[in-house]
C-alpha positions as CSV (number, residue, x, y, z in Angstrom):
1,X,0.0,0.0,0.0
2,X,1.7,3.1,-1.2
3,X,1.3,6.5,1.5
4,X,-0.6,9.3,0.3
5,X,2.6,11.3,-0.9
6,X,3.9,8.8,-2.4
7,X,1.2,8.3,-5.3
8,X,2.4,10.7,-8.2
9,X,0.0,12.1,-10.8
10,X,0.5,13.9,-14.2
11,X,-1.3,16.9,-15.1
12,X,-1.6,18.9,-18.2
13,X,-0.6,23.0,-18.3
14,X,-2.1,25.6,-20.5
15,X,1.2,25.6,-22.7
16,X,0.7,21.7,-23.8
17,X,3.6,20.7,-21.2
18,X,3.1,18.1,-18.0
19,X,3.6,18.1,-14.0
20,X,3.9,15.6,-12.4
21,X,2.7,16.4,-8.8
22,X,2.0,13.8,-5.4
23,X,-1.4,13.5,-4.1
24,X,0.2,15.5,-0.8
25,X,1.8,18.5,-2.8
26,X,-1.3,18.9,-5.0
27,X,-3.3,18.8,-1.8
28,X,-1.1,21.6,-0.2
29,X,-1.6,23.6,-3.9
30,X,-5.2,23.3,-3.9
31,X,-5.4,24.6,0.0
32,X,-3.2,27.4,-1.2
33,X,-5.2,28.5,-4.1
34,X,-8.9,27.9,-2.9
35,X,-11.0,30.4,-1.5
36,X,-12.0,30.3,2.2
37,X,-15.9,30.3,2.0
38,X,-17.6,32.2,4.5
39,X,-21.0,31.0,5.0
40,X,-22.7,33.5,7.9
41,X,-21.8,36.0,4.7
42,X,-22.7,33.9,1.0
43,X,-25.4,32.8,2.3
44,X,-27.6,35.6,3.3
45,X,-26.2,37.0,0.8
46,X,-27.4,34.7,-2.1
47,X,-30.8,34.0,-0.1
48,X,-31.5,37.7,-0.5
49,X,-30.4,38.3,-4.2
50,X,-32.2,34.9,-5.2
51,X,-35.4,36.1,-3.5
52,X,-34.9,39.4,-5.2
53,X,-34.7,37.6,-8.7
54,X,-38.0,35.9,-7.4
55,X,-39.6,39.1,-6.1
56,X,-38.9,40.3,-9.5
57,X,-40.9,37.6,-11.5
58,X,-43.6,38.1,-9.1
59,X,-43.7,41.5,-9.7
60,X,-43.7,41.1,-13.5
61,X,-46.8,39.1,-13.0
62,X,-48.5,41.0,-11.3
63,X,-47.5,43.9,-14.0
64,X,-48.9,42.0,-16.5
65,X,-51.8,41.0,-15.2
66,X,-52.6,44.7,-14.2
67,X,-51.6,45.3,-18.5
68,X,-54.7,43.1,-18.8
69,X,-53.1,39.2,-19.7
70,X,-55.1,36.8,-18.2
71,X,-53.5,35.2,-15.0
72,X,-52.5,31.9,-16.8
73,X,-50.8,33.7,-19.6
74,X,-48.9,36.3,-17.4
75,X,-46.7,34.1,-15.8
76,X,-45.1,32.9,-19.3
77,X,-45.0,36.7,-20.0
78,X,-42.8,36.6,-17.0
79,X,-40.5,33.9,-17.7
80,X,-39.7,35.4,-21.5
81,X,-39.0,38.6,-19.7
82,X,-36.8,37.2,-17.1
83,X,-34.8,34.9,-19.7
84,X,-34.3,38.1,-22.6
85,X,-33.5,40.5,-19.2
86,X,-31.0,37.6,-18.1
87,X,-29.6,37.1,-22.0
88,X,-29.2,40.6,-21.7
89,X,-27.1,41.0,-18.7
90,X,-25.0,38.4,-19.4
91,X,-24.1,39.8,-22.4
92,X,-23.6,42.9,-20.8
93,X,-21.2,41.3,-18.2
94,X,-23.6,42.3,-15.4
95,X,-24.8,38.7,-14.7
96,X,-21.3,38.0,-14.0
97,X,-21.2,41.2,-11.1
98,X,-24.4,39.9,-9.9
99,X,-23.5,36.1,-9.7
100,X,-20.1,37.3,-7.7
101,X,-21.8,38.5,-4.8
102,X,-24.6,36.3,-4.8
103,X,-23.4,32.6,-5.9
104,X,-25.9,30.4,-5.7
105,X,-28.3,33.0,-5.8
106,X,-28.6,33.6,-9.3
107,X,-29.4,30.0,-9.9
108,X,-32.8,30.8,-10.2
109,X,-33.7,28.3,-12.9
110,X,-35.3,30.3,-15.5
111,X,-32.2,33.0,-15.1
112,X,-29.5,30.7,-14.7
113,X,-30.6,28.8,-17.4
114,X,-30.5,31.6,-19.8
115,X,-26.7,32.6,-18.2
116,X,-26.1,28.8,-19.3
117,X,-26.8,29.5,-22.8
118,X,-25.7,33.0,-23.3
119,X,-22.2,32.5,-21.7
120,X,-20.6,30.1,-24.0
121,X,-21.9,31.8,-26.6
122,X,-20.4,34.3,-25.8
123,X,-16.9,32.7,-25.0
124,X,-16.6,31.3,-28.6
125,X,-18.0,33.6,-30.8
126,X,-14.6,34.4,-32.4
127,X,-15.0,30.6,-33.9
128,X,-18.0,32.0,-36.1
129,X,-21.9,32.1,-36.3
130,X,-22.1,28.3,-36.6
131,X,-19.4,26.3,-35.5
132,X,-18.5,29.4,-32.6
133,X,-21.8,30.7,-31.6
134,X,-24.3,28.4,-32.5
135,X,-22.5,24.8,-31.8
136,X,-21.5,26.3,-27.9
137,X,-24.5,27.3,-27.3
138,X,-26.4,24.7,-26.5
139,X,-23.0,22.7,-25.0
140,X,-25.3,23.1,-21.3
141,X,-28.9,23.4,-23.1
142,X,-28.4,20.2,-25.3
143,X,-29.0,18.0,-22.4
144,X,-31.2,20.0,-20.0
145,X,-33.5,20.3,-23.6
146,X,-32.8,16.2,-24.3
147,X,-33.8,15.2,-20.9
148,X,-36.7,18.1,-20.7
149,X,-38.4,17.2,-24.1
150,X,-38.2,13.7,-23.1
151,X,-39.9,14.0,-20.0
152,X,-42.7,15.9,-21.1
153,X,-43.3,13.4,-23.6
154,X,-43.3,10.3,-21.1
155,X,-45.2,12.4,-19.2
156,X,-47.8,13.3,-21.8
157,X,-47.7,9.1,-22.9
158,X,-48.7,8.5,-19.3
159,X,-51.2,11.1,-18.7
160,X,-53.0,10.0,-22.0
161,X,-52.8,6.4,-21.0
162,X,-54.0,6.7,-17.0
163,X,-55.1,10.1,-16.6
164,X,-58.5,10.0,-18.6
165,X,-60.8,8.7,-17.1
């Protein structure tokens, strides 16, 4: 049985070159380099900015509903806002401010699924429209749509073999 030092592991560099580092020194490089968390602050912190996101959709409803939508429409009024207004900031680069401060906070589904989409769009748009843009894109989506579509349909299958009655 070797000791935990002992065990010696290669890893690749930026400039196409290899380290070789023990399991002990790559532990002492990781507690080096990683951020101390500090919970009693992230977490108020990303509770309130999360709720704020949420307050927000709420409030859009309730806007759109006062516009005159009908209560079952307003709420997808709401989530197209909240996607385009998320789009939007990321491409600004003020998702990325906002998702500093509050971490998990900005996981809101709806938002953070549009900052999935938006940002590695974003990071390879230099590799062109198609193979840049429009292949990265959906790098996160592709599955989260795959696994989405294909629920709704087993869902759907079920509801229209034991849901009529």
């Amino acid at each position: 049985m070797q000791d935990k030092g002992s065990t010696v592991r290669n890893f690749s560099t930026k400039g196409g070159g290899v380290m070789s580092l023990t399991e002990a020194e790559y532990d002492a490089l990781t507690k080096r380099y990683s951020k101390n968390s500090k919970p009693w602050i992230n977490v108020p912190k990303a509770f309130l900015i999360g709720g704020g996101i949420c307050a927000l959709g709420q409030g859009l409803i309730e806007f759109y509903t006062r516009l005159g939508l009908s209560p079952e429409v307003a709420p997808g009024a709401c989530s197209m806002t909240l996607v385009v207004l998320s789009a939007l900031c990321t491409g600004l680069g003020i998702y990325d401010q906002i998702a500093r401060h509050a971490g998990a906070g900005t996981l809101v589904p709806i938002t953070g699924f549009a900052n999935a989409m938006v940002s590695p769009a974003l990071e390879f748009k230099s590799e062109g429209l198609i193979l840049g843009t429009g292949a990265r894109m959906f790098a996160i989506a592709g599955p989260v749509l795959v696994y989405g579509i294909s629920a709704s349909v087993l869902y759907g299958l079920l509801w229209f073999l034991f849901g009529q009655a």
